[in-house]
N, C-alpha and C positions, 0 to 999 in steps of 0.2 A: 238875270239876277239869281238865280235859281242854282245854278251852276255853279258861279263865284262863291256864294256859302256853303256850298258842298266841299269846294275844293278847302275853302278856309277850317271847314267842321274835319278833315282829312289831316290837313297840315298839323294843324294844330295837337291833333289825336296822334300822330308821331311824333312830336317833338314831344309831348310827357311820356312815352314810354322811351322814348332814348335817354330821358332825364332820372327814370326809374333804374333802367340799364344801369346806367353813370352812376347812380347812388350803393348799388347791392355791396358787401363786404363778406368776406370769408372769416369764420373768429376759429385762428390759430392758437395752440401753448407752444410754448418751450422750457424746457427744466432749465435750472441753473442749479450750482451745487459750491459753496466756496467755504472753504475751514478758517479757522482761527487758533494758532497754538502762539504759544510765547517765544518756544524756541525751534520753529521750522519753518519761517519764514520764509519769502523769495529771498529779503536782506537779512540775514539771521545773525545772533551776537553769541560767540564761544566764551566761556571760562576759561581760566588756569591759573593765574596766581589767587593766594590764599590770604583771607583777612582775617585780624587779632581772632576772633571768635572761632577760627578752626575750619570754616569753610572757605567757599571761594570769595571772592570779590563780588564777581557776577551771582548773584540770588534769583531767585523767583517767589516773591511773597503776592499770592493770592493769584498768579499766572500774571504777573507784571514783572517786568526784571529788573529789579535794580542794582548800584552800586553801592556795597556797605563797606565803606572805606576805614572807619575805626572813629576812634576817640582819640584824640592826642593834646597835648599842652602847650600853652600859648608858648611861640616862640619856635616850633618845631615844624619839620618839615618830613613829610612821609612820600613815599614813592613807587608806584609799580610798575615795573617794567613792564608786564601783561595784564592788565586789571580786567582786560577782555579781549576777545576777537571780534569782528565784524566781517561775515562771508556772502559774497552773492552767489545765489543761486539762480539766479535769471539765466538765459541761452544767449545772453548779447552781456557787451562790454556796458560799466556804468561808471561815471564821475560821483565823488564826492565833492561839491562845490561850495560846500557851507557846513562850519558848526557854531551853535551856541547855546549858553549856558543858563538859563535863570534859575531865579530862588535865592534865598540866603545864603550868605557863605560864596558864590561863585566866583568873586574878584582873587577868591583864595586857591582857586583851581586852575590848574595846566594839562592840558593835553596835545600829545605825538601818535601820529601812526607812523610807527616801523616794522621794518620785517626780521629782527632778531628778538626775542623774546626775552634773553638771556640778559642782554645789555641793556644799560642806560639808552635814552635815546642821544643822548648827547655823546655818546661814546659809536650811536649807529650813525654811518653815511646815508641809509636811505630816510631817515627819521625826519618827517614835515611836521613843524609847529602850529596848532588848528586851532588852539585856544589860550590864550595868556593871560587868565583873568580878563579878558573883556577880549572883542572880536580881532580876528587875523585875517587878515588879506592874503589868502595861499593858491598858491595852482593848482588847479583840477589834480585828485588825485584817482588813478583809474582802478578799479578790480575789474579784473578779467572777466571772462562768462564762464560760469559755474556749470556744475551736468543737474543740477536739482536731485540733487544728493545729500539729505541732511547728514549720512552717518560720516560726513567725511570734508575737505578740505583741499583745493589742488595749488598746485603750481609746476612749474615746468622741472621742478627738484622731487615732483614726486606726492600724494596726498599724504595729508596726516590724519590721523582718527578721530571723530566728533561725535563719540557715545553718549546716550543720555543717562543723567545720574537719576537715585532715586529721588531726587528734588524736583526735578524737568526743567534742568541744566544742560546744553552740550557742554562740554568741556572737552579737552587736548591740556596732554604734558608730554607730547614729543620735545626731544631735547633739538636746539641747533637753529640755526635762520631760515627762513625761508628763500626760494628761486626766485627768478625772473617770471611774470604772465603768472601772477597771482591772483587766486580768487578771493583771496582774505589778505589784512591787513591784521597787526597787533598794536593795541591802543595804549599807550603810556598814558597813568594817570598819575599827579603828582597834587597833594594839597600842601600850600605853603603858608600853615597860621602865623599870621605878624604875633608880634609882644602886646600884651594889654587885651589880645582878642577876649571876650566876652564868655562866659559859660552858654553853654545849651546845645541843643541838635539844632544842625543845618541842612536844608533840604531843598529840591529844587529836580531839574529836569534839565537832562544833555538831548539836544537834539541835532541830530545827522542829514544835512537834505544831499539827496541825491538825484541824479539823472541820466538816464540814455545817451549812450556816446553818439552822435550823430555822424 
């Protein structure tokens, strides 16, 4: 009898220290460090055409970037062949797979990405319609993998310049189209106000989704 409880007073006294073992934890750190600007993004958005007010199209009001497209009169129809860029800078290929529009006013907005700056996009062969006033069913459009270079912009025709203004704008006003194995696109925007449209500011938010080519 004697024995038996010895052995069990044994067992027992090792299994709560392997239970001790089994619980102990080592307390690790690791830094993390990750920025936020407006315009130097992994996806980052270029300026170049210039709106009524004397600046660009693309702005940065309070480190947000917007589109300040003008004031116009019912009936009319305005147009920028470049209202912006959109460049990646990731080390891998990415799809553009969706754009949409809300806010007031959006039924009155069009947009294209093509690769000539200079033209209409209806006048460009590589020009895909992403938004017509309400959604577009388009095919994946690709940018290439970027080198994570904000001062700059590639394609197989050669980069172009993407200095930052005194606003905290990139901008480019290279003349001419761009190559093939593109990292940037150029974005047509067009507002088309009907007759009878209404007085006031319209506002609202473009949004871009993208993805990893697989």
């Amino acid at each position: 009898m004697d024995v038996r409880k010895k052995a069990l007073l044994v067992g027992v006294a090792i299994a709560m220290l392997s239970a001790a073992i089994a619980t102990q934890y080592a307390r690790v750190s690791i830094a993390y460090e990750y920025g936020i600007s407006a315009s130097d993004g992994a996806i980052r958005f270029i300026a170049r055409d210039i709106a009524p007010n004397g600046n660009y199209v693309l702005q940065n009001n309070g480190n947000t970037l917007k589109l300040s497209l003008g004031s116009f009169t019912p009936g009319t129809n305005k147009t920028y062949t470049a209202a912006f860029g959109i460049v990646n800078e990731e080390s891998f290929n990415i799809y553009l797979y969706n754009v949409s529009v809300t806010g007031s006013g959006s039924g009155n907005i069009k947009i294209w990405l093509h690769k000539n700056p200079n033209v209409t996009a209806e006048n460009d062969a590589s020009s895909i319609l992403v938004w017509n006033g309400d959604y577009v069913n388009f095919a994946n459009v690709t940018f290439y993998a970027g080198n994570n270079d904000a001062s700059n912009a590639n394609s197989d025709a050669g980069a172009i310049l993407t200095p930052l203004n005194a606003q905290g704008v990139r901008y480019n006003t290279t003349s001419g189209a761009i190559g093939s194995n593109n990292d940037y696109w150029w974005v047509q925007v067009s507002v088309d106000i009907p007759n009878g449209a209404s007085d006031g500011t319209y506002t609202g938010n473009i949004f871009f989704s993208f993805t990893s080519v697989q």
